[in-house]
Structure formats: C-alpha cells, structure tokens
C-alpha positions, -999 to 999 in steps of 0.1 A, spaced: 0 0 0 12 35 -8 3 62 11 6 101 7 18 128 27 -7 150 45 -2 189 39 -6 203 76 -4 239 86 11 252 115 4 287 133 26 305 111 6 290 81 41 271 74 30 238 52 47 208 70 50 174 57 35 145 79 30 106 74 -4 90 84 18 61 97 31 83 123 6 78 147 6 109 175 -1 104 212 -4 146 213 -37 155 219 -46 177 183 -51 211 203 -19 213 212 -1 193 183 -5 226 168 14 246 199 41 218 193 46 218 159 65 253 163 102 255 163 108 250 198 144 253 190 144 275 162 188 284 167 193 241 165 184 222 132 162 189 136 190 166 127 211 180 159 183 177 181 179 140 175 219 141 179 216 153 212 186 138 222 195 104 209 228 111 227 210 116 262 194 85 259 229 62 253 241 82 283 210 63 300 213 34 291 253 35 298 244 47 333 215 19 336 244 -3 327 274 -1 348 262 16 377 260 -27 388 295 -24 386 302 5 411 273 -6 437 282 -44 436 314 -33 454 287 -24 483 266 -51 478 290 -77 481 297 -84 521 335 -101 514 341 -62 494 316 -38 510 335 -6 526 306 17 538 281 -10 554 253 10 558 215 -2 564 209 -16 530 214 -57 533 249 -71 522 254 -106 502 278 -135 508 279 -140 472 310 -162 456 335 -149 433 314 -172 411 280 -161 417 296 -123 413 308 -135 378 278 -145 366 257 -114 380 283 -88 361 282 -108 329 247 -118 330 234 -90 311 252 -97 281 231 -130 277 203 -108 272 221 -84 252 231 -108 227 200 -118 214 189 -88 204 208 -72 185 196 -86 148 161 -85 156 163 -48 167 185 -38 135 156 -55 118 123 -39 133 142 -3 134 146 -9 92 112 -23 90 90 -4 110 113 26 119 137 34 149 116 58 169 98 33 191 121 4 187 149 26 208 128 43 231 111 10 241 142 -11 245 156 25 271 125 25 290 118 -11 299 156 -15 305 150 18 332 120 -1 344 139 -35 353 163 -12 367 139 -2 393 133 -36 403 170 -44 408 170 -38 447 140 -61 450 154 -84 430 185 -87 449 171 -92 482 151 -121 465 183 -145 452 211 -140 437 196 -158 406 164 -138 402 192 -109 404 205 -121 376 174 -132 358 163 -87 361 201 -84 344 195 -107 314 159 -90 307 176 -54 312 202 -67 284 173 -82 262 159 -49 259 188 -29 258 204 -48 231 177 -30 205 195 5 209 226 8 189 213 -16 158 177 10 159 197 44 163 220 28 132 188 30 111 174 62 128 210 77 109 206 59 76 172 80 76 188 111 88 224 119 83 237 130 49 264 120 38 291 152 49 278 155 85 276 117 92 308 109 114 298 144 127 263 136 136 267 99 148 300 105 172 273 129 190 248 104 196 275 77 204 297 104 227 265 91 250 275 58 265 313 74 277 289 105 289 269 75 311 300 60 321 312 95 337 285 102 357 276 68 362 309 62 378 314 88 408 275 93 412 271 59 420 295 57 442 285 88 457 247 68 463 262 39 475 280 60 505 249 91 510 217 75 493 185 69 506 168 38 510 206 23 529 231 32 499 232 10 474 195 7 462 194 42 456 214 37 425 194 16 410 161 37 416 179 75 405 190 60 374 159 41 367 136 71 370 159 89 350 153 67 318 115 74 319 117 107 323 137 106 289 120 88 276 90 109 279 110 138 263 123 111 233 88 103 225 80 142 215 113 152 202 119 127 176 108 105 142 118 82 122 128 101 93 124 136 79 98 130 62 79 123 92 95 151 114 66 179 123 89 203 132 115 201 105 121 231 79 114 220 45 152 240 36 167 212 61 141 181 49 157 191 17 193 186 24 193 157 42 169 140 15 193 152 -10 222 132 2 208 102 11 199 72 -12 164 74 -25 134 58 -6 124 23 -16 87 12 -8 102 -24 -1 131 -36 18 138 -72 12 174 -74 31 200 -86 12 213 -117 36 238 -130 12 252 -102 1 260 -93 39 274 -124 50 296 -127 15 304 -95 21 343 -84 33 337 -51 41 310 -66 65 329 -92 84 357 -66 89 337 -43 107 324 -73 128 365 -80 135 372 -46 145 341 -41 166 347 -72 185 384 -69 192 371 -28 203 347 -42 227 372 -68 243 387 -50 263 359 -22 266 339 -43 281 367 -60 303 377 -27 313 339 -10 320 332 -44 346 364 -51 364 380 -13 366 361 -3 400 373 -40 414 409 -33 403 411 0 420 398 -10 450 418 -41 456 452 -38 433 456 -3 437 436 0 475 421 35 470 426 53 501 410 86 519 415 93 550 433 65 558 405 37 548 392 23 514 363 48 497 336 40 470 336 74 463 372 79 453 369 46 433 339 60 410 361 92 409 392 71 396 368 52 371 354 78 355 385 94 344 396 77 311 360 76 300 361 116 304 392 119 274 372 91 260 341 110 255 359 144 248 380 124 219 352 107 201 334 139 196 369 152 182 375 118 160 344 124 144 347 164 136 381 152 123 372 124 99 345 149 83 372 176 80 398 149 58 370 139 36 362 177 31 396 177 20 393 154 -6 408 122 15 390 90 12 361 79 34 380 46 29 414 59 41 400 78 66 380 49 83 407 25 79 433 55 97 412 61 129 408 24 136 441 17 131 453 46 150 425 39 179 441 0 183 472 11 181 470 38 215 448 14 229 472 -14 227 505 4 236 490 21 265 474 -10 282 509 -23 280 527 1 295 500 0 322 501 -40 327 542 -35 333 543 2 351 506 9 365 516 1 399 507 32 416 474 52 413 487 75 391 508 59 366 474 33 368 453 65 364 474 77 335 480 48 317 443 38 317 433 71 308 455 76 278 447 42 263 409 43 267 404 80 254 426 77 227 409 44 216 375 68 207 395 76 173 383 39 159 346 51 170 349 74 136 363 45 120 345 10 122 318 25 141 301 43 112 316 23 84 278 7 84 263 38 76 293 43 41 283 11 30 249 0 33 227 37 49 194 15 44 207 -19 63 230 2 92 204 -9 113 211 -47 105 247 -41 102 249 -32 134 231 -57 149 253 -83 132 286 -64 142 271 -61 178 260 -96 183 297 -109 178 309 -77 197 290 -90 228 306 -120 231 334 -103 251 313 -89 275 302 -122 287 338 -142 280 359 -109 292 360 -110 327 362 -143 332 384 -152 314 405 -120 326 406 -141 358 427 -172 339 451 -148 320 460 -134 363 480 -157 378 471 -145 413 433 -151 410 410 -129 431 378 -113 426 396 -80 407 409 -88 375 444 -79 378 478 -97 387 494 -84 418 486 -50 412 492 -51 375 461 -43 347 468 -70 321 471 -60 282 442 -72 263 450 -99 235 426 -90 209 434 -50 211 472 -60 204 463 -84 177 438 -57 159 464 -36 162 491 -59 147 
C-alpha cells in the first residue's frame, strides 16, 4: 500500500509534511502549539543528535552503575556498610551477575536492526531504554530475593537494551547526509562514555549518601531517570524527515538530497551481507574494540579497589573509586566527539572515506594497545594506573569514527542490520571478558588484575598488529 503525505499547517501557516503512519499520542489542540520551532537556533537533525545522545548516556548509566554498587553489595568487598542488606555472594556467583546481562544483550541485537529498518527506529529505541530503566527499578527487590532472580532482572535489562545501537543505526541511515555523518553519529554515540562519567562517581556517591541504605538508591535515581527521557524522546523525535513535524522544508531538503532514495520495499540482502568483506571486517574490529571495553567497564572499579587499594583518609572509599573510574571515560568521550569532527574535516579535504576509516581504527588500536601495555608493566601506583588507563581508553575513541560508522558508508538503508550483526559478535566479550580476565591473572582474586598489575588485552594488540 502506498500512502501520501498529509499537507498540515502550523500557526505560522508554514505547510509541514506528515505521514499517516506516524501515529501521535499529542492530543490535536496542542499538536499545533508543538509543531513550532521549539528550538528555532538548532536544526532537527542535531536535536535528535543530542537527544539520541542523552538517551545512550542512560542506558550507559543503567548499565554499569552494577558495577560501582556491587562493590557495596557484596559483604567479602563492601566498605561503607550502611543499612541496606549485604550478600555472601561467591567470586562465582559475582561473575555471573556482572556478565549476566550480556546473555540478554546478545539476542537482540539482529532483531532490533531488523524492526528499526522495518518499522522505523523511533519506538524500537525508546522502548528497548525504558523497559531496561523499568527493570532497573526492580533491581533492589530483585537482589534481596536471590542472587539468581538478580540475575534473571540483568538478562531481561540486556534483552531490551540490546535494541538501541542496531535501531539508532537506522534512525541515521534515515537522517544523516552524507558530509555531516561521522559528525552527527559521534554525538549520539559520545553518549555511553557520557553515562559512564557520571555513572561512575554518582554511584559511588549513592552507595556512601543515598536513601533507602546506599546502594538501592542507584538503581532507583537511574531508573527514574530513563523514563523521564523517555518521555521527552517520544516528542522530540521521528523516524525520518519526512515524518519530522517540526522540520524546515530548507533542512528536509538537504538531508533528502544526500541520502539514497526511498524504496517502498526492503527485502534485506542476507547473502550479500554475509559474503560480504567489508561486513565481516567491521564485525572483526568491533569485536576486538569491545574486548577489552567491556573487560575494562566491569572489572576497573574492582581493580582500583583491591590492586591499587584506593585510600581517603586513611581507609578504602567508593567514592574515590567511582572518581578514579570515571577518568579515562572523560578523554574518552571528549575524543570521540573530536574523532568524528576530524574524519568529516579529511573527507572535506578530498581524502577518502576509505582511508579515513581504515586511519582512525588503526590509529584507535594502536593507543589502545600500547597504553594498556605500559599500564600492565608500570601501573603500579594510582597515578601511573590512572594515566596509563586514561591515555589508552580515550585515545581508543579515534576507531569510534572509523569501524563504528563504516555501516552507515556502506549500506545507509541496512545500518540498522549491520549493526546488529557487528554487535552480536561484539557482545561475546562482554560475557567471555571477565572471566576469562581471571585465567590470564596468575594471582586469582575477585579483581581482574595480577598483583597489582592491569593486564594487556590480546585481541586490542592483535587488531592492532
């Protein structure tokens, strides 16, 4: 079935293009107040940037802030002991409660890329943020349950999480043209470091001053959180341009005009994905990027607190810990933005998109790599650890402008799938990192480290090579 555009006015007797598949919740008296340019100075496209961007720093925070509070919840680690209840929880059972979220994750990943190209990106993201924030909620309750229900609330928080990055790929294929896309997407994917930022220290800061005993205060700030963006995301964005109420027909225009024309049918090419080399390179670099991401995002807060021993005032502190944390992910975020402004600015100039993706990765591995080295052999005080860390996470954001966004050069109407693909493989690390971080140390404790030593991760040094 084909459908045509509706011609709507606006109070300024502006015609705006809408879709009748884009159903409104707005009541229609004041779908007319909001179809005005709220932000009149910030172009549609930037606005779902940033929005978009907001809601990866959500789902960021909805993700690690486990790893901060299970310091506190954990009886054989806690520091503060304050009224909420502690656990006698194995180094096993603590394994499995980190790394159970990426069983949920996993699955997915496809299926999101798929429904976001199908049926459009809008809901398929903002659903899989706000029933992640809502099992979120449930955390505290779920904890003082079992351990295993604990982890049964972390694999449903990774189910519907794992629909983000595949649904905001296809969100872009609808809206970036082509000269602001490393631009555009670094924005939207600056989010997660954002999350891991204030995720870190604020957590920490919960698990020491909260309400409700410490720790369960983590779980309900950040959970209430996601709604209330959500809530925001559901008026703020679309699908595509086309379906945008808000959108300038000068800016519709542009992006239209650099993106591949509309098809009435998407049948997905399977076989020319899986035959394809481009494809299975990204899904290379994205896993051997997320190996020791991932390794790094669970076990850092562990490592400070028992390699390094953290110390204020004379005795261990959550809060320093989340301070210490958050510090490469700061550079991190800062550089990602800066990778992507950069790789716009060389294809400006006339350089390759090829050359310049292939560059950044390569040059993100490489800092990556060397850094974590140094750190495994000289990271044996807080602030060559601190340093070291720092340098080689933030520096690795150059590959984000590379591999990241290579979906969007090569196939804009299957970035969606693309991802999905890329991020299934790329989750495997987050469920095989940490423990098997544990083998590689030859002192085994519940930190993954080796007598106060990081350790390099393998697949960052043979991406690199």
């Amino acid at each position: 079935r084909q459908y045509r555009p509706h011609l709507d006015m606006d109070p300024e007797k502006r015609p705006l293009i809408s879709d009748p598949r884009e159903k409104s919740i707005i009541p229609p008296r004041l779908r007319a107040i909001w179809r005005t340019d709220y932000f009149p100075c910030i172009p549609a496209r930037y606005v779902l940037a940033i929005m978009s961007c907001l809601g990866f720093l959500n789902v960021y925070a909805l993700r690690v802030n486990l790893s901060v509070a299970i310091v506190e919840m954990d009886n054989s680690t806690a520091t503060v002991h304050r009224s909420a209840r502690v656990f006698d929880w194995t180094a096993s059972q603590t394994g499995w409660i980190l790394s159970s979220f990426f069983y949920g994750y996993i699955f997915t990943q496809i299926p999101g890329g798929w429904l976001a190209t199908r049926f459009g990106g809008k809901w398929v993201f903002g659903i899989g943020v706000v029933m992640t924030s809502v099992f979120t909620l449930l955390t505290p309750l779920a904890a003082n349950h079992s351990v295993w229900l604990l982890v049964a609330v972390r694999v449903l928080e990774g189910f519907f999480e794992g629909v983000t990055f595949p649904a905001m790929h296809a969100i872009w294929g609808r809206w970036a043209p082509s000269p602001e896309r490393s631009r555009l997407s670094t924005i939207t994917y600056s989010g997660p470091y954002l999350g891991n930022i204030i995720s870190f220290p604020l957590s920490a800061v919960l698990c020491q001053y909260g309400f409700d005993g410490g720790w369960p205060s983590v779980f309900y700030i950040f959970g209430a959180l996601g709604i209330i963006w959500f809530i925001l995301w559901i008026f703020t964005s679309s699908d595509s341009p086309s379906t945008h109420p808000r959108i300038s027909l000068k800016e519709r225009e542009y992006i239209e005009s650099h993106l591949p024309p509309p098809q009435q049918k998407l049948d997905t090419p399977w076989r020319a994905i899986f035959t394809s080399p481009a494809v299975w390179a990204i899904i290379i670099a994205h896993t051997c990027q997320n190996w020791g991401f991932y390794t790094l995002l669970t076990c850092m807060p562990t490592y400070f607190q028992q390699a390094l021993n953290l110390t204020l005032g004379g005795s261990r502190s959550i809060v320093m810990n989340g301070v210490f944390s958050a510090i490469p992910y700061t550079l991190f975020a800062i550089m990602v933005v800066l990778g992507g402004q950069t790789a716009d600015f060389l294809r400006a100039k006339q350089l390759s998109t090829t050359i310049v993706r292939k560059g950044l990765t390569i040059a993100g591995f490489l800092f990556a790599a060397t850094f974590l080295l140094l750190c495994g052999y000289f990271g044996t005080n807080t602030a060559t650890a601190v340093t070291f860390l720092t340098l080689g996470v933030g520096l690795s954001a150059l590959s984000q402008a590379g591999f990241n966004i290579n979906h969007l050069d090569i196939a804009p109407r299957y970035a969606g799938i693309l991802m999905g693909l890329a991020n299934t493989a790329g989750t495997i690390p987050g469920i095989a990192g940490p423990q098997i971080a544990k083998l590689i140390a030859v002192t085994v404790s519940t930190s993954c480290c080796e007598n106060g030593k990081v350790y390099s991760h393998p697949p960052f040094g043979i991406a690199s090579s």
